[in-house]
BATORFI-661422 format. One record per residue (C-alpha): residue number from 1; x, z, y. Coordinates in Angstrom, 2 decimals. Example, Ala and Ser with C-alpha at 12.3 -4.5 7.8 and 13.67 -1.06 7.14 Angstrom:
<sites>
[site 1,[12.30,7.80,-4.50]]
[site 2,[13.67,7.14,-1.06]]
</sites>
This chain:
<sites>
[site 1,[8.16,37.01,46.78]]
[site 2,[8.97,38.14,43.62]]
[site 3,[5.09,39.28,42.62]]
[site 4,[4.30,35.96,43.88]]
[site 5,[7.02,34.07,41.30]]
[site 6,[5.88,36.62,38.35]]
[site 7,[2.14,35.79,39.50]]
[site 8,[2.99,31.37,38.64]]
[site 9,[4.94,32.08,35.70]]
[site 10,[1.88,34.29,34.16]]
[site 11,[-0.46,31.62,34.98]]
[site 12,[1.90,28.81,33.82]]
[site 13,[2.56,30.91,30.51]]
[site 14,[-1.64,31.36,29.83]]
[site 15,[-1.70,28.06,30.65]]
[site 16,[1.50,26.45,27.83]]
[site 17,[-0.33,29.50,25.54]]
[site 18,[-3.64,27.27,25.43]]
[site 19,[-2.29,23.65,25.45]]
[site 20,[-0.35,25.09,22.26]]
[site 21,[-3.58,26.14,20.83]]
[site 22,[-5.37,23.22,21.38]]
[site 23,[-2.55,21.05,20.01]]
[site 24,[-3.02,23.30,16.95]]
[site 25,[-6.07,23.04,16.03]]
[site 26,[-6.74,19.13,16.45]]
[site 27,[-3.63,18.80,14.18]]
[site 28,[-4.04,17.74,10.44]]
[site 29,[-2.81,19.63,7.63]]
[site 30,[0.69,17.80,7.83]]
[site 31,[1.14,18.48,11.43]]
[site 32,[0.05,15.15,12.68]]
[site 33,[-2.80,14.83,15.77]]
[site 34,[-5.24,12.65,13.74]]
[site 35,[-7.94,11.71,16.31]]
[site 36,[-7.44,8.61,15.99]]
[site 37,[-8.38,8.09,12.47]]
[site 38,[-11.47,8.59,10.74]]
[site 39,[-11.25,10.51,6.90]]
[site 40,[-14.25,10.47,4.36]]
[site 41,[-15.20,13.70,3.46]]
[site 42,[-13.55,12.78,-0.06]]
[site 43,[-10.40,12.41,1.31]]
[site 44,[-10.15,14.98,3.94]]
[site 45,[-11.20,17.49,1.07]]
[site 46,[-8.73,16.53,-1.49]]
[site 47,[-5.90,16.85,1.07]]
[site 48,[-7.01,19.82,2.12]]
[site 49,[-6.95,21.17,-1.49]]
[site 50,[-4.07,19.45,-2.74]]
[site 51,[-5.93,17.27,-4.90]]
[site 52,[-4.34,14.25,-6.04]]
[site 53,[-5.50,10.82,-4.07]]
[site 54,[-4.79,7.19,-4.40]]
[site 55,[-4.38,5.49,-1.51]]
[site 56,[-5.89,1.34,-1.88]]
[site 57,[-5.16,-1.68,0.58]]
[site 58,[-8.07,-3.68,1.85]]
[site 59,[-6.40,-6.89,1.95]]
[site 60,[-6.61,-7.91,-1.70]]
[site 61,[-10.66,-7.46,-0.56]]
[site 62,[-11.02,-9.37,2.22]]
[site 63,[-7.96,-12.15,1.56]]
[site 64,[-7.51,-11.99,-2.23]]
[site 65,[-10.57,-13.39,-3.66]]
[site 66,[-14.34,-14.47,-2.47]]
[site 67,[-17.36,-12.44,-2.47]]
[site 68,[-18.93,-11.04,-4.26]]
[site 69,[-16.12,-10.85,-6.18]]
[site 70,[-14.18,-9.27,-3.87]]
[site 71,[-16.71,-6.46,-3.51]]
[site 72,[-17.02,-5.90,-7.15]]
[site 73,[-13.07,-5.45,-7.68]]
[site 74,[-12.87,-3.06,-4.83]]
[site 75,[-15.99,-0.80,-6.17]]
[site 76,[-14.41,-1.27,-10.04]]
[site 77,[-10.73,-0.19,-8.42]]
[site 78,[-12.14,3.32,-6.60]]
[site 79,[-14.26,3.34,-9.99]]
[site 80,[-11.00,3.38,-12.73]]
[site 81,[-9.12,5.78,-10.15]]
[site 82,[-11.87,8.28,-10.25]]
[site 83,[-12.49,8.02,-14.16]]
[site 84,[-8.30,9.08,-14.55]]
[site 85,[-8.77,11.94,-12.25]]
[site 86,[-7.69,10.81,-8.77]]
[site 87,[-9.67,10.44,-5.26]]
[site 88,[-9.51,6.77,-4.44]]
[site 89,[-8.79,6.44,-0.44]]
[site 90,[-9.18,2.69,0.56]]
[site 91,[-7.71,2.03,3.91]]
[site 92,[-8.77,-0.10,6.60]]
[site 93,[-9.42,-0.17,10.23]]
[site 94,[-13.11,-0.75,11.10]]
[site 95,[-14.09,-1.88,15.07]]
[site 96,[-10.78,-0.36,16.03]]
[site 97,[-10.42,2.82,13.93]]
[site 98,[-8.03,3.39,10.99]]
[site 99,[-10.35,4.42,8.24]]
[site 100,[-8.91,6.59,4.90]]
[site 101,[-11.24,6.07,2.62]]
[site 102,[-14.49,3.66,2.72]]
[site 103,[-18.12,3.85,1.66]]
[site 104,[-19.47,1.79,-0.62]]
[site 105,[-21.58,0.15,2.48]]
[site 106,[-18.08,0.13,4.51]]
[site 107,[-16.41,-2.08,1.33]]
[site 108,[-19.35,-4.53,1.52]]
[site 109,[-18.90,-5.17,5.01]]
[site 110,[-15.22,-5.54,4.51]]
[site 111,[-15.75,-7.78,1.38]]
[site 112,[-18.54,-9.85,3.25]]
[site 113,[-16.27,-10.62,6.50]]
[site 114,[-13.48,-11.81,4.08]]
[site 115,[-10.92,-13.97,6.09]]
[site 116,[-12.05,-13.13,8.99]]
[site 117,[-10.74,-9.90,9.37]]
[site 118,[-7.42,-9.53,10.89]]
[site 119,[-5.03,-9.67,8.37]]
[site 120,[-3.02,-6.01,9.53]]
[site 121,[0.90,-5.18,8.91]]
[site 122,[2.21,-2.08,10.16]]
[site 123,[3.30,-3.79,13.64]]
[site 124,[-0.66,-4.89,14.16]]
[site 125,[-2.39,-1.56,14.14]]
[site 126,[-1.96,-0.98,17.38]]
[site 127,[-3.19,-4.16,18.59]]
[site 128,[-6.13,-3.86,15.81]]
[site 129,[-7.40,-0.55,17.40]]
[site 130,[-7.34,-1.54,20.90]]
[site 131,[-8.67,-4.70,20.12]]
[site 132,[-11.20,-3.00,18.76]]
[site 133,[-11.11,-5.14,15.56]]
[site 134,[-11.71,-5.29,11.98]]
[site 135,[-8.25,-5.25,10.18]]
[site 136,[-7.78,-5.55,6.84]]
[site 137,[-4.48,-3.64,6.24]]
[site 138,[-1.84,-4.82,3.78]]
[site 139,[1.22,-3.01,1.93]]
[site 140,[3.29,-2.19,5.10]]
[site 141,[0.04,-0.57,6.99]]
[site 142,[-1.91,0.66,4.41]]
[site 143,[1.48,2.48,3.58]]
[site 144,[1.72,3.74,7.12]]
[site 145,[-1.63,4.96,7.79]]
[site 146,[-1.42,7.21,4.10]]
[site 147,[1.71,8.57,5.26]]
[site 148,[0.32,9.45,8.46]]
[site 149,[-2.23,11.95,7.01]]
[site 150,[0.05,12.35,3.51]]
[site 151,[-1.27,10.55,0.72]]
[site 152,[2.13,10.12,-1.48]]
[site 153,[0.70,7.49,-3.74]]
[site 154,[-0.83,3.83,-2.95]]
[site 155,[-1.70,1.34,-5.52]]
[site 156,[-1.47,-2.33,-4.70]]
[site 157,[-1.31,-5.90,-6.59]]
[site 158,[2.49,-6.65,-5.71]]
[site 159,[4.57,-6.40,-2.88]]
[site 160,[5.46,-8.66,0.01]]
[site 161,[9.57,-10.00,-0.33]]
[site 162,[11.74,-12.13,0.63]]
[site 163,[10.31,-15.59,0.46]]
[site 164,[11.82,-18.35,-1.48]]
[site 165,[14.23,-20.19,1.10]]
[site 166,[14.30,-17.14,3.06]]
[site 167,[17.91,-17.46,3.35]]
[site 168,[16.85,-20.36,5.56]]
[site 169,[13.63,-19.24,7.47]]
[site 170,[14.36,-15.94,7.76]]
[site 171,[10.64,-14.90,6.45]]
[site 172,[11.12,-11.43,4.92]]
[site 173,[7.66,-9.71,4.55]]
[site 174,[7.28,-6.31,6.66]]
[site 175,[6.48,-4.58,3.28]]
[site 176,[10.59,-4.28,2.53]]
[site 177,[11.60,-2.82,5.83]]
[site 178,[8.19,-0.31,5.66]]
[site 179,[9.57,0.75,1.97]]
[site 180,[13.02,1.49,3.67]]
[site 181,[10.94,3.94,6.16]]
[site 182,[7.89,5.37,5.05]]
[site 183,[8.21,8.55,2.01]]
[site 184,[4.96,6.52,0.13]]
[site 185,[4.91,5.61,-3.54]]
[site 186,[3.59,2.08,-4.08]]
[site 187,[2.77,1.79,-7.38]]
[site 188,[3.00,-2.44,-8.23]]
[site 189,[3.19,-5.13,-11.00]]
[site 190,[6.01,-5.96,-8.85]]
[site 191,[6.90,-8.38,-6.25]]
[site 192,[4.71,-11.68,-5.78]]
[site 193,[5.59,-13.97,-8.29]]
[site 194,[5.48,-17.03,-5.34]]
[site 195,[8.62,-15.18,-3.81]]
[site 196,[12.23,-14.90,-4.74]]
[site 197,[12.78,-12.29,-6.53]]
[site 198,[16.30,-11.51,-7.04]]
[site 199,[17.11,-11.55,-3.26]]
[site 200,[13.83,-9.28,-2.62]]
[site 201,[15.55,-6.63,-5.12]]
[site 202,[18.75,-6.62,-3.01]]
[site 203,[17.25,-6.28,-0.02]]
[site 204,[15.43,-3.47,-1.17]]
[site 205,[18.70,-2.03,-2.09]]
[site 206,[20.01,-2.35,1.37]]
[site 207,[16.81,-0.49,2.86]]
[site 208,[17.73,2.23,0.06]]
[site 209,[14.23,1.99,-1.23]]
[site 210,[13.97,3.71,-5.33]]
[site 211,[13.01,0.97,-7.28]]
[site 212,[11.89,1.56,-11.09]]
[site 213,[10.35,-0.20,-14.13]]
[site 214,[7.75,1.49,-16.02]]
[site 215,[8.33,1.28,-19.87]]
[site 216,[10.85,-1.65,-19.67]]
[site 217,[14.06,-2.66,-18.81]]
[site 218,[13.55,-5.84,-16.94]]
[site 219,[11.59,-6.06,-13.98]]
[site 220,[7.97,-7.34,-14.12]]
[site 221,[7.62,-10.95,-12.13]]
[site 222,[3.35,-9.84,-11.22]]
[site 223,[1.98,-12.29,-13.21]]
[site 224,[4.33,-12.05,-15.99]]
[site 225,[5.81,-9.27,-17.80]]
[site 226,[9.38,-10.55,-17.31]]
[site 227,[11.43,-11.60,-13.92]]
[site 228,[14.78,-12.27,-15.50]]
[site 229,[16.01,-9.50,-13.37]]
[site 230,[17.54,-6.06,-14.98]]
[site 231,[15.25,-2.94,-13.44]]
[site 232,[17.43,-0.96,-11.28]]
[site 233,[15.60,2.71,-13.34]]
[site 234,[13.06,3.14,-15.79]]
[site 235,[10.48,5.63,-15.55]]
[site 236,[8.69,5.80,-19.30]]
[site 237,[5.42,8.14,-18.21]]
[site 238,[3.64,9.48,-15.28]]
[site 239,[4.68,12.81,-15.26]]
[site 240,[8.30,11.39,-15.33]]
[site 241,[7.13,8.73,-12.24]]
[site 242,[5.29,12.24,-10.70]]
[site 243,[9.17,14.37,-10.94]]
[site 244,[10.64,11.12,-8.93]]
[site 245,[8.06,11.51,-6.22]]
[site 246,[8.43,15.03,-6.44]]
[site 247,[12.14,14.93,-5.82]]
[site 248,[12.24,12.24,-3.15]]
[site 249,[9.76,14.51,-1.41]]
[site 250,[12.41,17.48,-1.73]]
[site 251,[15.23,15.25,-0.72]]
[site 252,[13.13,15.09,2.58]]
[site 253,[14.24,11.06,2.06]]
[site 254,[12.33,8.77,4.61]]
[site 255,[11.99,5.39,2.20]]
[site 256,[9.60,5.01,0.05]]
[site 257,[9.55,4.19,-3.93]]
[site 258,[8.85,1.06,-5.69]]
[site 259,[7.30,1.59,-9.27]]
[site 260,[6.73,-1.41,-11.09]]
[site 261,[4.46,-1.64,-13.59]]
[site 262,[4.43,-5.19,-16.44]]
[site 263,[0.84,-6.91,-15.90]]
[site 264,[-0.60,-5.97,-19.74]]
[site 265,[0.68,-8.61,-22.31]]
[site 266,[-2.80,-9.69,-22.81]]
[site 267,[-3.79,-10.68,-19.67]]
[site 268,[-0.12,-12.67,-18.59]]
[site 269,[-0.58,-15.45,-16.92]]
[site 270,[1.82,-18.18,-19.12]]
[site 271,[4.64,-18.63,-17.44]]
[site 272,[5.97,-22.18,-17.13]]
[site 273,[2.11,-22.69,-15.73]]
[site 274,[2.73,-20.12,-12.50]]
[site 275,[5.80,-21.39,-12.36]]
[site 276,[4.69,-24.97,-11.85]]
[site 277,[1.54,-24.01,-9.74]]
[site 278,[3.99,-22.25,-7.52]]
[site 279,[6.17,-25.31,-7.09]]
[site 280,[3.15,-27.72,-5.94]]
[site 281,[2.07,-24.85,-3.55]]
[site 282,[5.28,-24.60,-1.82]]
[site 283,[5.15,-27.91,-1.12]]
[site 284,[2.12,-28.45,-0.23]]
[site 285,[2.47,-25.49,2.21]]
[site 286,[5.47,-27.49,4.37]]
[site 287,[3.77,-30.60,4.13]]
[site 288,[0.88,-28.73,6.04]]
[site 289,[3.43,-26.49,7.69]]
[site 290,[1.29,-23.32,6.98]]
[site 291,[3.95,-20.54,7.67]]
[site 292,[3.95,-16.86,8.92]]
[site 293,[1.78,-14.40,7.22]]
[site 294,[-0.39,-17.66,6.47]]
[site 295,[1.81,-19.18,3.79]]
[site 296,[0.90,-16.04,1.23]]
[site 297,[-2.73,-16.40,1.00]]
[site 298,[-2.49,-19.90,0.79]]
[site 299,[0.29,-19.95,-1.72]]
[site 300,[-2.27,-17.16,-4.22]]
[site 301,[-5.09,-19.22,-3.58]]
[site 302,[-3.65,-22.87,-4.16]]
[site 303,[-1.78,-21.40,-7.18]]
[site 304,[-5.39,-20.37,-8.37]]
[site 305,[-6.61,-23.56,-8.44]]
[site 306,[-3.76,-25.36,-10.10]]
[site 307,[-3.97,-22.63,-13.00]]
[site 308,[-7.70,-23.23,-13.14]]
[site 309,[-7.94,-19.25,-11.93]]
[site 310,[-6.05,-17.84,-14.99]]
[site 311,[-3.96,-16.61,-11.77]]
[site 312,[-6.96,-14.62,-10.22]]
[site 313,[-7.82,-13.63,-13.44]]
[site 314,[-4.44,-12.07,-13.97]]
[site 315,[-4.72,-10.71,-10.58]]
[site 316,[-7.47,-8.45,-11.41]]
[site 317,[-6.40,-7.24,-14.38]]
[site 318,[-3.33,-6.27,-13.17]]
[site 319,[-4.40,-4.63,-10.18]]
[site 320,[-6.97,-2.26,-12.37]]
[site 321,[-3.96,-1.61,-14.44]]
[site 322,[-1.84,-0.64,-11.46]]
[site 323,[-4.94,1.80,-10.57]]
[site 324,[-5.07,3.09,-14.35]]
[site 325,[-1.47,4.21,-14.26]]
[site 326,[-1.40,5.06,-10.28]]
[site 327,[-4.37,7.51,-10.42]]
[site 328,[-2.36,9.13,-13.61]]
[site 329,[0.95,9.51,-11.49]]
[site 330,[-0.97,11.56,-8.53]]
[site 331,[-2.63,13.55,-11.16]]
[site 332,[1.02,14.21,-12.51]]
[site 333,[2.68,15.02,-9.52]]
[site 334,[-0.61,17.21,-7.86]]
[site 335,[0.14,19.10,-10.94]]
[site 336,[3.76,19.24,-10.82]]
[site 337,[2.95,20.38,-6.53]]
[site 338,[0.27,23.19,-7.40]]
[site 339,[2.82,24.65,-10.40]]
[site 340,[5.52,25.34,-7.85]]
[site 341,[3.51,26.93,-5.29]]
</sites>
């Protein structure tokens, strides 16, 4: 009896010994099984060396502006992170797959389907992949997903929030609650100019999230340099953005950071003309009743048109800003990473 007991627990010991190892080796480099998504060779490389990599959201491609112009951002976005150093990693998910960084052929498709992609938070991946869908992924997933394989720093055009009357409808964008639980940098002009502002900034408070200025006081309003709200930090360089990172990492915190970077002076949008645009937008938005993760693309696009697309313009440039100063911060903090090890 006793040969026969040793006999199954040898067997079931072999057997624990080889599920371990094949656990182990399908396991990324952060400990995560990452069958399910796809990495270009760019990416998987710089992870695997500790290079730095900026991680870029594939909604400002496919809901942010037409094609071709669209397609043209996204290649002149990967373009100005590669010229200051960085690996550019544009995420989206692609018949079903969550894809870390995109060809060139991969972006065109992306930029041609436009609206009709899914529009992808964090809660639709799953229903993206088994769909077996085209998602376009915006802050909340795209923040997700380079977590997931641990890409530290994402640029974006500005953040989701807390929408104006939100005290009434209750429509807080997924972004906030994402920043309060996922350890990603997301480097912004700020929060969406169409949204309230002030209650956005305390909310991110309550989900703990780090929220800094870079090289002002007063936090940036996306289209404007100035919001009329005091920055909770300033951060006045990359390497000093890079040593926040750096510590949050140590801190083993689980939010993320909000660095929020003034759309250059000469590119501002005026602002008593956004301001105005906005108004007429969120009107005609509950006249038409467009609500839901509906009302934001509306809101950017309408507001375009009323400005006579000194908005979009603004857009652009401050999103290639945002990739300027993003790509510089990973370069800062691979640095700061490789000197301690």
């Amino acid at each position: 009896m006793a040969s026969s007991v040793n006999s199954r627990l040898s067997i079931l010991t072999r057997h624990l010994t080889s599920v371990s190892a094949t656990s182990s080796s399908k396991a990324g480099s952060h400990g995560q099984n990452l069958g399910w998504i796809k990495m270009s060779p760019e990416v998987s490389g710089a992870l695997k060396c500790g290079s730095p990599i900026v991680a870029l959201e594939s909604t400002i491609i496919s809901h942010g502006m037409p094609y071709p112009q669209n397609f043209e951002t996204a290649k002149e976005l990967e373009v100005i992170v590669k010229e200051n150093g960085a690996v550019p990693a544009t995420i989206a998910i692609l018949d079903g797959v969550p894809c870390i960084g995109l060809t060139t052929e991969e972006l065109e498709t992306l930029a041609r389907l436009g609206s009709k992609a899914r529009k992808t938070a964090s809660r639709d991946i799953a229903i993206v992949m088994a769909g077996r869908e085209n998602g376009a992924t915006t802050v909340s997933a795209t923040m997700y997903l380079a977590s997931k394989v641990g890409i530290s720093v994402f640029v974006t055009g500005g953040i989701g929030g807390v929408h104006r009357h939100g005290e009434n409808t209750m429509d807080i964008s997924s972004d906030l609650t994402e920043l309060g639980n996922t350890p990603v940098a997301v480097i912004s002009a700020g929060i969406k100019s169409i949204l309230d502002i002030p209650r956005t900034l305390e909310y991110l408070e309550t989900q703990r999230v780090t929220v800094a200025a870079y090289k002002t006081d007063e936090f940036p309003a996306f289209f404007t340099q100035t919001s009329g709200c005091k920055a909770p930090a300033r951060v006045e360089s990359p390497e000093h953005c890079a040593r926040v990172i750096d510590a949050t990492i140590r801190l083993e915190r689980k939010s993320g950071i909000l660095i929020a970077v003034p759309i250059p002076r000469e590119h501002a949008a005026s602002g008593s003309l956004i301001e105005s645009a906005i108004q007429q937008a969120l009107q005609e938005a509950r006249e038409k009743k467009i609500i839901g993760n509906a009302e934001t693309p509306f809101l950017l696009s309408r507001v375009n048109e009323l400005t006579g697309g000194a908005s979009l313009a603004s857009n652009i440039a401050l999103v290639k800003n945002n990739a300027s100063v993003g790509a510089k911060i990973a370069v800062s903090l691979a640095q700061l990473q490789k000197h301690r090890r």
